[in-house]
Each structure stands twice: as structure tokens, then as C-alpha cells.
DSSP file (Angstrom, degrees, kcal/mol; ACC not computed):
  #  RESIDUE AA STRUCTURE BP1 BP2  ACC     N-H-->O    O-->H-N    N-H-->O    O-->H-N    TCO  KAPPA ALPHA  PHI   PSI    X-CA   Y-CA   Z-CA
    1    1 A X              0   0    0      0, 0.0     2,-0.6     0, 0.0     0, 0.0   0.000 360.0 360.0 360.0 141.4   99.6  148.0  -51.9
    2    2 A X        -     0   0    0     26,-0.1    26,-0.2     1,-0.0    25,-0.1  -0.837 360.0-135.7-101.4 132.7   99.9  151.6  -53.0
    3    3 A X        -     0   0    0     -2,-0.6    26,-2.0    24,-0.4     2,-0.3  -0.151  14.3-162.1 -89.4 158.2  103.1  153.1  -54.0
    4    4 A X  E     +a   29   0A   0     24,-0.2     2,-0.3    26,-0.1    26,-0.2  -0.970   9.9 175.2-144.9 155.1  104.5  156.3  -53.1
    5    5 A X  E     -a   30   0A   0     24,-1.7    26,-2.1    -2,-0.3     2,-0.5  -0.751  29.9-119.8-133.6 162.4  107.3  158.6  -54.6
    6    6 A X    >>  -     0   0    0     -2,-0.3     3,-2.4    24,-0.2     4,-1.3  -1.000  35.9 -90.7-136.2 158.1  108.2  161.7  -53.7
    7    7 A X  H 3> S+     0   0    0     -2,-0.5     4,-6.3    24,-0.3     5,-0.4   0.622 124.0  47.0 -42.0 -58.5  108.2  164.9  -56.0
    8    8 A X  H 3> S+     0   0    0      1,-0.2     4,-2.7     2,-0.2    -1,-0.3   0.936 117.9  46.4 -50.6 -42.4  111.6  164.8  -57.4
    9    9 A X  H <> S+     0   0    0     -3,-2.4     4,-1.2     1,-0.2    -2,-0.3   0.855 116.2  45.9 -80.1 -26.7  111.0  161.0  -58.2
   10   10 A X  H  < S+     0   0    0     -4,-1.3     3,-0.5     2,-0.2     7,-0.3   0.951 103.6  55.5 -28.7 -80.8  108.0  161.6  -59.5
   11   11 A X  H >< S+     0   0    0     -4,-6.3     3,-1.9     1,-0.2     4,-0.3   0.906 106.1  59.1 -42.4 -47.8  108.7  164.5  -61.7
   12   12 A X  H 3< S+     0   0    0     -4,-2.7    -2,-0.2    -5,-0.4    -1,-0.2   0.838 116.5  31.7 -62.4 -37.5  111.4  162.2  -63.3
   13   13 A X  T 3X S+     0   0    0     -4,-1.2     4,-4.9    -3,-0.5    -1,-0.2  -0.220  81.8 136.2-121.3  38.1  108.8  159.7  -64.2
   14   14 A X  T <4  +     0   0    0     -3,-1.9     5,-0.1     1,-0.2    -2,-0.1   0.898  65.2  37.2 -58.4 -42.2  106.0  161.5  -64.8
   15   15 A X  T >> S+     0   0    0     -4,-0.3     3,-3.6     2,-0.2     4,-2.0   0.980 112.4  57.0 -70.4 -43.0  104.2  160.5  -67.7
   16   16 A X  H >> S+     0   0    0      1,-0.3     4,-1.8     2,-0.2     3,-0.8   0.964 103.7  58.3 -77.4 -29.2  104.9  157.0  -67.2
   17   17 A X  H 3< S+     0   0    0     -4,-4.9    -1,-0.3    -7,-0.3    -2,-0.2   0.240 106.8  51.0 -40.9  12.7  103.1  157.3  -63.7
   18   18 A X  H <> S+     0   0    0     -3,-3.6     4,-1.5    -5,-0.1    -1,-0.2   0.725 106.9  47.9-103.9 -30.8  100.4  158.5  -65.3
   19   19 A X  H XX S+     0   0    0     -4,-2.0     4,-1.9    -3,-0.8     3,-0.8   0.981 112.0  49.3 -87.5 -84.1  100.1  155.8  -67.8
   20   20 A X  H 3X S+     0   0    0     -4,-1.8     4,-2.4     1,-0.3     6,-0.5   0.731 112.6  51.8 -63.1 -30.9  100.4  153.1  -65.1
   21   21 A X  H 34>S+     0   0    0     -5,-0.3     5,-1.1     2,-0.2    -1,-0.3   0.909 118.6  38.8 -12.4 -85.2   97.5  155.1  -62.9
   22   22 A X  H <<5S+     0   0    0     -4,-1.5     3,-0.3    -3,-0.8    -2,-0.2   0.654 120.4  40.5 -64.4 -47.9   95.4  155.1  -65.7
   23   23 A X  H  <5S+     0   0    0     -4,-1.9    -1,-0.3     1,-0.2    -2,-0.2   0.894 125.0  33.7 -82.6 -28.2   96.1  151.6  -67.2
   24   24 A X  T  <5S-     0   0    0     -4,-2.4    -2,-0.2    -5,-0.3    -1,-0.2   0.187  97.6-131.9-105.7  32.4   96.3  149.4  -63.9
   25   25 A X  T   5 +     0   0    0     -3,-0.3     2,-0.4     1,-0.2    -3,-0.1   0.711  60.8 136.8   1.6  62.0   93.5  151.6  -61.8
   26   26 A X      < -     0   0    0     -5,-1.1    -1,-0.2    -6,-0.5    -2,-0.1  -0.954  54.3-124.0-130.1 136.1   95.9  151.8  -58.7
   27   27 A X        -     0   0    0     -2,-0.4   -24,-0.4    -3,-0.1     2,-0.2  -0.163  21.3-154.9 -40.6 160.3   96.4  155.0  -56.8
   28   28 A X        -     0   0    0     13,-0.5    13,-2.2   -26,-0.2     2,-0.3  -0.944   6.8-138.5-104.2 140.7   99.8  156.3  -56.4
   29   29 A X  E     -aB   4  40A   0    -26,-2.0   -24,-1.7    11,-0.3     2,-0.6  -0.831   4.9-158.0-108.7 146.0  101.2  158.7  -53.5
   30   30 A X  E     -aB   5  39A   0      9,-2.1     9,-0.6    -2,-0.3   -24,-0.2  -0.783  20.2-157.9-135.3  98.5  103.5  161.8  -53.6
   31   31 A X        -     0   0    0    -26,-2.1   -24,-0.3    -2,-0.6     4,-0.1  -0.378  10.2-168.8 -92.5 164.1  104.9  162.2  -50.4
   32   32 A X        -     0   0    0      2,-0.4    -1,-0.1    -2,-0.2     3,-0.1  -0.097  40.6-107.3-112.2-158.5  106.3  165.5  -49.2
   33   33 A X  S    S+     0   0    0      4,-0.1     2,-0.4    -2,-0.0    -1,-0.1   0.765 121.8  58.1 -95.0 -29.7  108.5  166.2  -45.8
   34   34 A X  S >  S-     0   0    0      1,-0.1     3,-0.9     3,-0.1    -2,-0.4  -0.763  86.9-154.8 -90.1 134.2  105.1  167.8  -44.6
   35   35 A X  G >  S+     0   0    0     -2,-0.4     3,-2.1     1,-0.2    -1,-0.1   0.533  89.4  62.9 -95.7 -12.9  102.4  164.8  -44.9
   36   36 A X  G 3  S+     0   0    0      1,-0.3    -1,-0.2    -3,-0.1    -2,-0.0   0.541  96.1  51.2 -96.7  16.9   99.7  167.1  -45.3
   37   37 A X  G <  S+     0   0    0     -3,-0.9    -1,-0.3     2,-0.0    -2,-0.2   0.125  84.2 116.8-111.5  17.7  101.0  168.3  -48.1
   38   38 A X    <   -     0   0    0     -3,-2.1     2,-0.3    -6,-0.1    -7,-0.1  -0.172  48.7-167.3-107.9 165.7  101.1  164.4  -49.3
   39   39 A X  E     -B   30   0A   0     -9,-0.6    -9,-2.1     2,-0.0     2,-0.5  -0.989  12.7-137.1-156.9 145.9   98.4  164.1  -52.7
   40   40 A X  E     -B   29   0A   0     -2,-0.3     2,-0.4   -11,-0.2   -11,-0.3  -0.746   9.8-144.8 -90.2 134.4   97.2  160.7  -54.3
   41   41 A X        +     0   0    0    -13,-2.2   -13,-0.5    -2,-0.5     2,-0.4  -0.947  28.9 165.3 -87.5 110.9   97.1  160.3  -58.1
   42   42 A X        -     0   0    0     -2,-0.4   -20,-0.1   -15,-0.2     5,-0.1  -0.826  42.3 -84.9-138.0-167.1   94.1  158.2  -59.4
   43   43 A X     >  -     0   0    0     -2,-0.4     4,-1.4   -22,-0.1     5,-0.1  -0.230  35.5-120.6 -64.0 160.8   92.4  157.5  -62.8
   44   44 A X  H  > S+     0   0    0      2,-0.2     4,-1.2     3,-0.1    -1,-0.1   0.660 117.6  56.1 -52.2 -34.6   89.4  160.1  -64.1
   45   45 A X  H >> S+     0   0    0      2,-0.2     3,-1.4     3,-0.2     4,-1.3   0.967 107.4  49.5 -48.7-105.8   87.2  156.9  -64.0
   46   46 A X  H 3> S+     0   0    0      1,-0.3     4,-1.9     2,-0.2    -2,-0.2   0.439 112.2  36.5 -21.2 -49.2   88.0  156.4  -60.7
   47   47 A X  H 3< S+     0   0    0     -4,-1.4     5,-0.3     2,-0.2    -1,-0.3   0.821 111.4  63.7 -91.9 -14.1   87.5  159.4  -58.9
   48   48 A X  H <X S+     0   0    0     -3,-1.4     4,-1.1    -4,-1.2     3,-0.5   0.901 109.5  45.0 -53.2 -30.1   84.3  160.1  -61.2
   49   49 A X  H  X S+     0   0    0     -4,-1.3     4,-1.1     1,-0.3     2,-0.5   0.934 112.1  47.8 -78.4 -25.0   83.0  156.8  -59.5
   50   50 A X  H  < S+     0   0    0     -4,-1.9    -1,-0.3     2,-0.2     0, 0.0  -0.824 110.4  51.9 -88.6  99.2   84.1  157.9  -56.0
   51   51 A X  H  > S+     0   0    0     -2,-0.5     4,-3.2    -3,-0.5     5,-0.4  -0.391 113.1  51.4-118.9 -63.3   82.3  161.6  -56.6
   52   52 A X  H  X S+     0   0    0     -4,-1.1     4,-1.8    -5,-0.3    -2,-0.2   0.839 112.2  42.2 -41.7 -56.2   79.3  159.3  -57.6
   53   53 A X  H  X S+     0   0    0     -4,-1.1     4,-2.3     2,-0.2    -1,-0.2   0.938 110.7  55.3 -77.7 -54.0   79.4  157.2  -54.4
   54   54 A X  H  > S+     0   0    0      1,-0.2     4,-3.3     2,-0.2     5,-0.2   0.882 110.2  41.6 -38.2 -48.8   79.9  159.9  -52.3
   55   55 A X  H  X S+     0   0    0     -4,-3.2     4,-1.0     2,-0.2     6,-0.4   0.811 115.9  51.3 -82.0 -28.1   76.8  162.0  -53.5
   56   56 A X  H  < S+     0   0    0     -4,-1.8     6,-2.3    -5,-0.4     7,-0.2   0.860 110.8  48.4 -63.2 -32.8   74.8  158.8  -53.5
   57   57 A X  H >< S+     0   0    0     -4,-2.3     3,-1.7     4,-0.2     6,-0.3   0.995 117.9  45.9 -39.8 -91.5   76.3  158.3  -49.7
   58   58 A X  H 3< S+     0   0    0     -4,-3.3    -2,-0.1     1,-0.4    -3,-0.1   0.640 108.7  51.7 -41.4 -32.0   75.2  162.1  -49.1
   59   59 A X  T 3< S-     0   0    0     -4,-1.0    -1,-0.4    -5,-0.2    -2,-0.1   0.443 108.1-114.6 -95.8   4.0   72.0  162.0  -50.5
   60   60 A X  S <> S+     0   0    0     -3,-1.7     4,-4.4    -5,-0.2     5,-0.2   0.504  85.7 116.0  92.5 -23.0   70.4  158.8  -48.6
   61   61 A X  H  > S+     0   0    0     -6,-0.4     4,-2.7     1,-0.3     5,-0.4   0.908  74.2  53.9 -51.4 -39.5   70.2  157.0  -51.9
   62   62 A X  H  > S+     0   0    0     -6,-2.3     4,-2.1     1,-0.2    -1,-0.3   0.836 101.7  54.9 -41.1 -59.6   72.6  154.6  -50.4
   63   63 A X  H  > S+     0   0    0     -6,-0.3     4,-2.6     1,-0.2    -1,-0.2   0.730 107.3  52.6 -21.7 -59.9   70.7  153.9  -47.4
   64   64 A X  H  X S+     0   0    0     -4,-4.4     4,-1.8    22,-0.2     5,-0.2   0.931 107.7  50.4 -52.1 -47.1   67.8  153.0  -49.6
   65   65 A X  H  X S+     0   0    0     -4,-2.7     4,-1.9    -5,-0.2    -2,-0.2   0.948 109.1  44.9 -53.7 -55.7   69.6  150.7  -51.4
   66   66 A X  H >X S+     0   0    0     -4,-2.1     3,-2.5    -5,-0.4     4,-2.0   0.996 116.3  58.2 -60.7 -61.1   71.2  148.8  -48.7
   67   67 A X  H >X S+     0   0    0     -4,-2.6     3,-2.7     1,-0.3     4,-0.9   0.788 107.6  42.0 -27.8 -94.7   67.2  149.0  -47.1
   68   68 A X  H 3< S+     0   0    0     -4,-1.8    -1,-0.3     1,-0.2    -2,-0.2   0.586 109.4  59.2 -53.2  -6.6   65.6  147.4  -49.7
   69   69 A X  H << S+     0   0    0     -3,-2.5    -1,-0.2    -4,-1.9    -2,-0.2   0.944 116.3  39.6 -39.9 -57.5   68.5  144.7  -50.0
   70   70 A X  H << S+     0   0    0     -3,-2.7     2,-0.5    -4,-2.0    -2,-0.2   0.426  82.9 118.0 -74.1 -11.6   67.6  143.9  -46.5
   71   71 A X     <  -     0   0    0     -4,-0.9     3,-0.3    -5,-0.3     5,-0.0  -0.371  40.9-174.7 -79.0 118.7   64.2  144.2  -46.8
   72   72 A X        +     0   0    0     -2,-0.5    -1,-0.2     1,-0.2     3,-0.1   0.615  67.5  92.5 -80.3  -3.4   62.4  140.3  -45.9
   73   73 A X  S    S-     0   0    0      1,-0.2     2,-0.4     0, 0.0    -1,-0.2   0.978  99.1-109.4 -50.6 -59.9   58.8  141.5  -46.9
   74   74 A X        -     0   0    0     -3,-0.3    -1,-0.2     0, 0.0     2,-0.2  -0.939  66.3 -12.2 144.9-160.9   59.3  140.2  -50.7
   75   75 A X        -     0   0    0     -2,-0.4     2,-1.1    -3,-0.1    -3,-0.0  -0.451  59.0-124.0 -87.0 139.9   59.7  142.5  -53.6
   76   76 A X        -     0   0    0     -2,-0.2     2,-1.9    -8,-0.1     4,-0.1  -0.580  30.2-123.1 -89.9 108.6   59.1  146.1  -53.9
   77   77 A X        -     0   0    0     -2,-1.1     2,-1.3     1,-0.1     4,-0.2  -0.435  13.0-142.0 -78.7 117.7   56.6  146.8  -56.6
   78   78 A X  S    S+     0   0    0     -2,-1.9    -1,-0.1     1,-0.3    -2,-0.0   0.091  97.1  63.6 -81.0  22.9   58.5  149.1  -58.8
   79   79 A X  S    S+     0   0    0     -2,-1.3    -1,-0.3     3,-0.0    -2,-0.1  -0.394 102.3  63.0-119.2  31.7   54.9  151.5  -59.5
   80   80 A X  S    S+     0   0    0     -4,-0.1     2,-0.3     1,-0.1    -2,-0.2   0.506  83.2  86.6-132.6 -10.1   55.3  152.0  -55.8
   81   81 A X  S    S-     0   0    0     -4,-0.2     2,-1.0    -5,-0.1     5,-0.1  -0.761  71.2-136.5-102.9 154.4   58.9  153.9  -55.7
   82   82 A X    >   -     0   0    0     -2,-0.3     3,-0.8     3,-0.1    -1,-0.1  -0.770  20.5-172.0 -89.5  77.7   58.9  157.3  -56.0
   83   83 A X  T 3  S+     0   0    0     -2,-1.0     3,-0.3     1,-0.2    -1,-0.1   0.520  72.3  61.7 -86.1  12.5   61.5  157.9  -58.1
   84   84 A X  T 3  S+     0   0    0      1,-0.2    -1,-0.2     2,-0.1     2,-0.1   0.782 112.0  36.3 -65.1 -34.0   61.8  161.6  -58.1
   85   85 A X    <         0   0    0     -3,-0.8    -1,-0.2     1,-0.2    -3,-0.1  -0.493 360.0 360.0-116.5  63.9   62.7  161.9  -54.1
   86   86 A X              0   0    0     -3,-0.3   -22,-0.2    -2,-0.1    -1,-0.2   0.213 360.0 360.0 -72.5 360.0   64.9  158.6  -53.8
């Protein structure tokens, strides 16, 4: 479950909400009165892997991936992918 604070409680325990981000790689929330002003804290690891997945999403590569998972043919002979336009 992900915890939430809100700014004042937050502020008061900033650093060590960072440390526990960082060391147990679970988001935290800091919610406002406005929810769309509400903002997640997570690791640098962590959102460098969702950045990663996302653009892998965006770009199709994903798609492939999951394809050739599924694929019942047999094995893809690996002098046969194109691995400039994946």
C-alpha cells in the first residue's frame, strides 16, 4: 500500500522520506486540498525504469517482444532480426 502525507507532514520528515523511497523502492504521495496538485515521490532507479518501459511501450518494441513470446512457429533465428528498426 502506498502512503501519503501531506506537505506540512512531509516537510517535517523530509529527508527521512527520501531515504525510505530510495531504500524500500515504494512510492510515497503528497496530497494537497486540490488532488491535482497531489505528486508521487519514487526512487531515480525507478522512474529511470518506468521512462524505459514507457519508450519501449511507445516505440512497438514491446509488442515485439510479447509477439515473439507468443510466437508457436519455433525459434526465431537471431541473423534474421533486424536489429536496427525493432
Amino acid at each position: 500500500m502506498q502512503e501519503s502525507y501531506t506537505p506540512t507532514s512531509a516537510r517535517k520528515n523530509l529527508y527521512q522520506l527520501l531515504k525510505q523511497v530510495a531504500e524500500e523502492h515504494r512510492p510515497i504521495t503528497i496530497q494537497q486540498k486540490d488532488a491535482a496538485l497531489d505528486t508521487v515521490i519514487v526512487p531515480k532507479d525507478d522512474w529511470d525504469a518506468i521512462q524505459e518501459t514507457l519508450y519501449l511501450y511507445q516505440t512497438g518494441t514491446l509488442a515485439k517482444v510479447a509477439e515473439r513470446e507468443n510466437d508457436q512457429s519455433g525459434t526465431t533465428n537471431i541473423d534474421d532480426i533486424d536489429w536496427d528498426n525493432l
